[in-house]
C-alpha positions in Angstrom: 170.9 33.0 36.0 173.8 34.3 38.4 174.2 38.0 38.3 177.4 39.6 39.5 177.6 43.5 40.6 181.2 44.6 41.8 181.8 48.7 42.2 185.7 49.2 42.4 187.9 52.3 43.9 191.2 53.1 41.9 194.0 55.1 43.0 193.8 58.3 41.2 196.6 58.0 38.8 196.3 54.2 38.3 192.8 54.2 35.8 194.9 53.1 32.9 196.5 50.2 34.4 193.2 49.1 35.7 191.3 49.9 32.9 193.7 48.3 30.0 193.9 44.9 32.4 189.9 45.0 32.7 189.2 45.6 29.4 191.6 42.1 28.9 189.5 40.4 31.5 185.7 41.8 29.7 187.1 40.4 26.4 188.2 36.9 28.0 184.9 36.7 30.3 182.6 37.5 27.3 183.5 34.7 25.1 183.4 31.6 27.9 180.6 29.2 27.8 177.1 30.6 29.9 178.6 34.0 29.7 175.3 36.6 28.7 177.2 39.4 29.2 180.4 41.1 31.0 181.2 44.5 30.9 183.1 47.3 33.1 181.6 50.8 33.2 182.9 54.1 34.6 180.8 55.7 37.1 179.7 58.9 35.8 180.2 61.3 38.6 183.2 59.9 40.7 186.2 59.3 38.0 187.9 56.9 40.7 185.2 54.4 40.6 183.8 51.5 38.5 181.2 49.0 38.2 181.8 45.5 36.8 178.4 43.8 35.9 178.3 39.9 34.7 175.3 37.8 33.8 176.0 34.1 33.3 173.8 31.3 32.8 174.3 29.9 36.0 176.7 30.5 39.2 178.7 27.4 38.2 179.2 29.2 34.9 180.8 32.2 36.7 183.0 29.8 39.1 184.8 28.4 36.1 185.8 31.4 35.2 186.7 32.8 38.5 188.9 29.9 39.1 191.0 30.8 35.8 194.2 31.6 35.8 193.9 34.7 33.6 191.5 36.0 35.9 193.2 35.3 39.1 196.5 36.7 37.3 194.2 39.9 36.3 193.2 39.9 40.3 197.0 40.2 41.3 197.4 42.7 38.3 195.4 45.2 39.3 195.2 44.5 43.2 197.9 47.5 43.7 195.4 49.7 41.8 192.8 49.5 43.8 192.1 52.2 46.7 189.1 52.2 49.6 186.6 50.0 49.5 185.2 47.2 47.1 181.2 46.8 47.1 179.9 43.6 46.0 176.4 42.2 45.7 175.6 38.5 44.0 172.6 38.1 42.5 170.3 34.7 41.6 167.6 35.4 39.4 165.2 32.8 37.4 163.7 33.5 34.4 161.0 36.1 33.3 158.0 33.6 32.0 
């Protein structure tokens, strides 16, 4: 299993724009083949800042996607949104027996 952890940093004033084009993006994502979940989550404390987490049933799974055109079009979307930095961390993971 591939696991994908991305937190973001918006401009303050651009949340909606990123948000509406994300929420696109989650709803695309969660319905591809080897997709176990997607989903983009405020962070709590820091209104600026979100976390996308993705589980997919393998890394090739996850590279079909990123190599879409809707996602890559998403990408150049939202790309003037973002603000500082972007943290990512990729994860491999076998199953729990």
């Amino acid at each position: 299993m591939y696991i994908s952890r991305i937190i973001f940093t918006i401009k303050d004033g651009q949340q909606g724009v990123f948000e509406d084009t994300a929420n696109r993006i989650v709803q695309i994502a969660s319905a591809l083949p080897g997709c176990r979940y997607f989903g983009l989550s405020k962070l709590t404390n820091e209104p600026t800042k979100y976390m996308l987490y993705e589980e997919w049933d393998s890394k090739q799974h996850a590279d079909v996607f990123k190599a879409s055109k809707e996602r890559n079009d998403a990408v150049a979307h939202v790309a003037p949104t973002m603000g500082g930095t972007t943290v990512m961390a990729e994860y491999l993971a076998e199953p729990q027996q």
